[in-house]
C-alpha positions, -999 to 999 in steps of 0.1 A, spaced: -609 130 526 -592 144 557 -573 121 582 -564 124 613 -527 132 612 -500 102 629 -493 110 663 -463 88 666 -431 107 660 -415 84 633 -393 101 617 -378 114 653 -341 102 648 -340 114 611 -305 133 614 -318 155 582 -348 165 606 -329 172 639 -302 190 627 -284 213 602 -302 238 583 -334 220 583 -335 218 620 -321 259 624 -355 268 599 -380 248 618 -371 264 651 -368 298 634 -402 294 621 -418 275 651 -423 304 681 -450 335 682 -480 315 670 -464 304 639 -460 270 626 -437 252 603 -432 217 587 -411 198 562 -438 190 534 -436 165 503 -415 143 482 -388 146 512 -412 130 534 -421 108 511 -384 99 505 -380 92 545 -407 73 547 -397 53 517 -358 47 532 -345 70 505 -323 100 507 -348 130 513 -335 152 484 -343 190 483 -363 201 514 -393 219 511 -405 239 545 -442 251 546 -453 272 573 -482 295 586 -461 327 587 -465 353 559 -435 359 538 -427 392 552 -424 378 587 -401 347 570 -382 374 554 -382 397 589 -372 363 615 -342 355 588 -328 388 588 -330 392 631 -309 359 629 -284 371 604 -299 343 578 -299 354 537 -328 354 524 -338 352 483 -374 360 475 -376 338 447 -417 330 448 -427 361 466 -461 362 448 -471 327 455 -456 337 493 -417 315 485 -386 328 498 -353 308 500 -333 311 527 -298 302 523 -282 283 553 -244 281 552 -245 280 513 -277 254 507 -309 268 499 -344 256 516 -377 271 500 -400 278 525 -436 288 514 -468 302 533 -496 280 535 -519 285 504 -558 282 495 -567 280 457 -595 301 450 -596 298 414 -580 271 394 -574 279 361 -539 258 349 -503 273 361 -522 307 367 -547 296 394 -552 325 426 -542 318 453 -548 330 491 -524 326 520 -538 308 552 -529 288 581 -546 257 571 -526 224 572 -554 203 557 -565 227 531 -527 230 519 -522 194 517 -551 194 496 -544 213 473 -512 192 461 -512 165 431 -501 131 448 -511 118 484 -476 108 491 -464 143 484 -490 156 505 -472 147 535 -458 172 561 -434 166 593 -429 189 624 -399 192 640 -403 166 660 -404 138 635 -443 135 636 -461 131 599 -492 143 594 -515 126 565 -548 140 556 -548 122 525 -537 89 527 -506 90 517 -486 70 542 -509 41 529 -499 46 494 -467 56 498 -460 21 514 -480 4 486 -463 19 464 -494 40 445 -489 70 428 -530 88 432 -543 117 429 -553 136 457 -598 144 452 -608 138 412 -580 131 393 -596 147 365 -602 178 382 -565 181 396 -554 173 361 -573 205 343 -555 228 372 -525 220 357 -519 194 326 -480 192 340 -494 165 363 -498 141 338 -464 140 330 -458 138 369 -482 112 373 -458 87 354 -428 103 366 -436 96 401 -449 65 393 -417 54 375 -395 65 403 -415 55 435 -446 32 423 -450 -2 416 -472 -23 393 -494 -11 370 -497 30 371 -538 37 393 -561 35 371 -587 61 381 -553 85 375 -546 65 342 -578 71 329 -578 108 338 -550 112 321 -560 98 286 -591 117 288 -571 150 297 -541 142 269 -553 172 249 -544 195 275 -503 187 268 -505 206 243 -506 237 261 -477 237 281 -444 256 279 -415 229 256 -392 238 288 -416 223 316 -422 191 292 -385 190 289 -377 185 324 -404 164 333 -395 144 303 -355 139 313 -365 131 348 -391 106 340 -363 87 314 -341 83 343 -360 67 366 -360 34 377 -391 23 362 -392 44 332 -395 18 302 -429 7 321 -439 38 324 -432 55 291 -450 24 279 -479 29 297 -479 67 280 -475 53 246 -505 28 249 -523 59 262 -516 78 235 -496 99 248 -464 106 232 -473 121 207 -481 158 216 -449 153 234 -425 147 205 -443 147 176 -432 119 162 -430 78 165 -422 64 200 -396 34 197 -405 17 229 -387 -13 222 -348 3 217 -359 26 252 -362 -8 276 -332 -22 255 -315 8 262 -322 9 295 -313 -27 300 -275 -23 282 -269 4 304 -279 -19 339 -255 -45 321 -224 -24 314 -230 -11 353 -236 29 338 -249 56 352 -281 62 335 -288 88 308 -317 110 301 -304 118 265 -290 80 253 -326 74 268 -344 100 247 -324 91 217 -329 53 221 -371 67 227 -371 94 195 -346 92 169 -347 70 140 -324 96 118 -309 125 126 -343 146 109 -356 132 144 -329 145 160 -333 185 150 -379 177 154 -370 162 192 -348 192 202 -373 219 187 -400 205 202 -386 200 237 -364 231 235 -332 212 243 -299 227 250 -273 231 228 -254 201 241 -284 181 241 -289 187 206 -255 176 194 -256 145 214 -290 136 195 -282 151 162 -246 128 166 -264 95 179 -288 94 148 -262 99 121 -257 65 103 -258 46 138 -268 15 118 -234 10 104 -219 -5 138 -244 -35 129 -214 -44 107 -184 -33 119 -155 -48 131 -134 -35 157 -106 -19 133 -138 -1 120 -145 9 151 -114 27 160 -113 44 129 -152 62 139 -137 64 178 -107 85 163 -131 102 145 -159 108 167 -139 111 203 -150 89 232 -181 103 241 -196 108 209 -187 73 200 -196 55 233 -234 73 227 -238 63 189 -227 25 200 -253 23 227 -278 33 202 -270 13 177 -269 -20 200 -300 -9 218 -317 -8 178 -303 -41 170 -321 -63 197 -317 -96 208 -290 -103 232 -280 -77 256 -251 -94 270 -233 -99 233 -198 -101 234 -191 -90 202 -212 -54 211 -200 -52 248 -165 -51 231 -178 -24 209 -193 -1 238 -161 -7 260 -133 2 232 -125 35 245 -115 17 275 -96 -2 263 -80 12 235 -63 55 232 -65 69 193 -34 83 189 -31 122 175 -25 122 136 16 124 133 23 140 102 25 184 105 20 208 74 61 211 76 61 174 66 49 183 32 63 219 26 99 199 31 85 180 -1 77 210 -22 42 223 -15 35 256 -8 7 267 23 -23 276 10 -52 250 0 -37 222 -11 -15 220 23 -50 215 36 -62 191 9 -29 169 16 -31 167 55 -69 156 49 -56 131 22 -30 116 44 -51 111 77 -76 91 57 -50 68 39 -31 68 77 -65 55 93 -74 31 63 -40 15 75 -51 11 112 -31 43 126 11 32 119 36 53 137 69 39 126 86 65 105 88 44 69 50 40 71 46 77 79 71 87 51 53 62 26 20 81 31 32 115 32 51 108 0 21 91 -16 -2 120 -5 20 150 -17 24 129 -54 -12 126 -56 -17 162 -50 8 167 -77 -4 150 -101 -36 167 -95 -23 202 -101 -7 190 -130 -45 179 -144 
């Protein structure tokens, strides 16, 4: 498999390569024997035209000597990976990881042994996608041993040696198969890696909710995510990843209302629009993928009763903004337009979804000490009157002038009287 690295330095003017941090660990790395390079997805990136993202820095030296050659130039270091030979150092206040060069010598899922060595084509090896087995030196020249500047350019996401074998090692990397594909392939996903990854489906099952999770939310937001997510549900795929029914359909419509109301994308409107029918969905989704808190909410809030914006007009919908706050309500309208189908470019749901825009709830007017001055006493009717008069306040589309406000505090204060009287 082994190709002869490019001896043309093309990345040479890359201002990420030649100076800053990047370019202070390379030399700090590069003298004594020792080698180091800029390896993966921010190689990738470069070659691609994208912005290189986190920097990952491989190098021949062990981690003690990293550790040793940051302290001498007065650099912090972190060891966050020790064990698997990562430490961080920490260049006026960013972080690069920089890692030993490694030799599996048994695979056995996230737990495979590992040796340190100074092998550039045995570490490239040993990584999941030829385009992220890609390294750089510091002077912009890439190195490819297994053919990933060809796919990168093609655009193919493949698996470096048997995809089924690389697959078993760890079963994360079939999530990362269409993850990467989404964000930096094109056309249909490889098949020899499709194929591997049906066969090796069972093997989800074993990993941790909180790696799923994140591969999950990344994979939602990338730019060809209904395609791939597709591609997983004719697999058979989604299900030993939520447990549930895959709505395919409101995901690409989701996707495609966000592109037309120009917004950042979402990884939870996306997993809603992908998982939750009802808010029972909801609460199954955020056990299974271990969601935070805030996730949770948002789901649980999307899949309550989203189906009743299919009928509302917008004096409805001011009365669930008020309710709801502009979040909550901007969420639960996406949904429920992404679940409708049919024309993404409505008018009549665009108005819906850009209401908070457009239009402030006021705060309710009406104080405790509005009905005391009319004879009730605090305790819990005071409560049950305040609640009383907000609803009949909304129900008449949110009046401020003072003889609308006095009508419905009288009203609600006789109502509660006549109730105690009963």
């Amino acid at each position: 498999m082994s190709a002869e690295p490019i001896l043309a330095p093309i990345l040479a003017d890359a201002p990420w390569l030649t100076a800053g941090g990047t370019a202070r660990v390379l030399q700090l790395l590069n003298s004594d024997g020792e080698e180091a390079r800029v390896v993966g997805g921010a190689v990738r990136n470069a070659l691609l035209g994208l912005v290189p993202g986190d920097i990952d820095i491989a190098t021949t030296a062990r981690p003690e000597e990293v550790i040793r050659r940051a302290k001498a130039a007065g650099i912090k270091s972190v060891p966050t990976g020790i064990d698997h030979g990562t430490v961080t150092l920490v260049i006026d206040s960013h972080p690069y990881e920089v890692t030993t060069l490694r030799e599996d010598t048994e695979t056995f899922g996230r737990k495979a042994k590992v040796a340190f060595g100074r092998d550039w084509v045995k570490d490239a090896e040993r990584r999941d996608f030829t385009m992220n087995g890609l390294s750089v030196d510091a002077r912009g020249v890439v190195y490819d041993h297994v053919g990933g500047i060809a796919d990168a350019k093609a655009r193919r996401v493949r698996f470096i040696g048997d995809p089924d074998q690389r697959i078993a090692e760890d079963y994360l990397r079939i999530l990362r198969f269409f993850r990467i594909h989404a964000a930096f392939g094109a056309g249909d996903p490889d098949r020899d890696g499709y194929l591997a990854c049906i066969r090796g489906r069972a093997g989800l099952a074993s990993l941790s909710a909180e790696r799923v999770r994140m591969e999950m939310l990344k994979l939602l937001v990338a730019g060809g995510a209904s395609a791939a997510v597709l591609a997983m549900a004719e697999g058979g795929l989604l299900q030993a990843l939520i447990g549930g029914v895959a709505y395919t359909g409101p995901l690409s419509a989701m996707i495609a209302i966000e592109r037309e109301l120009g917004l950042i994308a979402s990884s939870t409107r996306r997993l809603a629009a992908l998982t939750v029918a009802v808010t029972e969905d909801a609460k199954r989704v955020a056990a299974r993928l271990r969601l935070s808190n805030a996730e949770t909410k948002a789901l649980d809030s999307m899949g309550h009763r989203w189906w009743r914006f299919a009928t509302k007009d917008e004096a409805n919908a001011r009365r669930l903004l008020y309710r709801l706050g502009p979040e909550r309500y901007h969420d639960r309208v996406l949904l429920s337009w992404a679940r409708a189908g049919g024309d993404f470019t409505s008018m009549r749901w665009r108005a819906l979804a850009e209401l908070p825009q457009r239009w402030t709830a006021p705060k309710f007017p009406l104080k405790a000490a509005d009905f005391i001055a009319r004879g009730l006493a605090e305790g819990p009717a005071l409560g049950h009157v305040l609640t009383l008069a907000e609803d009949a306040w909304l129900a008449a589309d949110f009046p401020l002038e003072e003889a609308a406000l006095a009508s419905i505090a009288d009203q609600a204060a006789a109502r509660i009287s006549r109730d105690e009287r009963t």
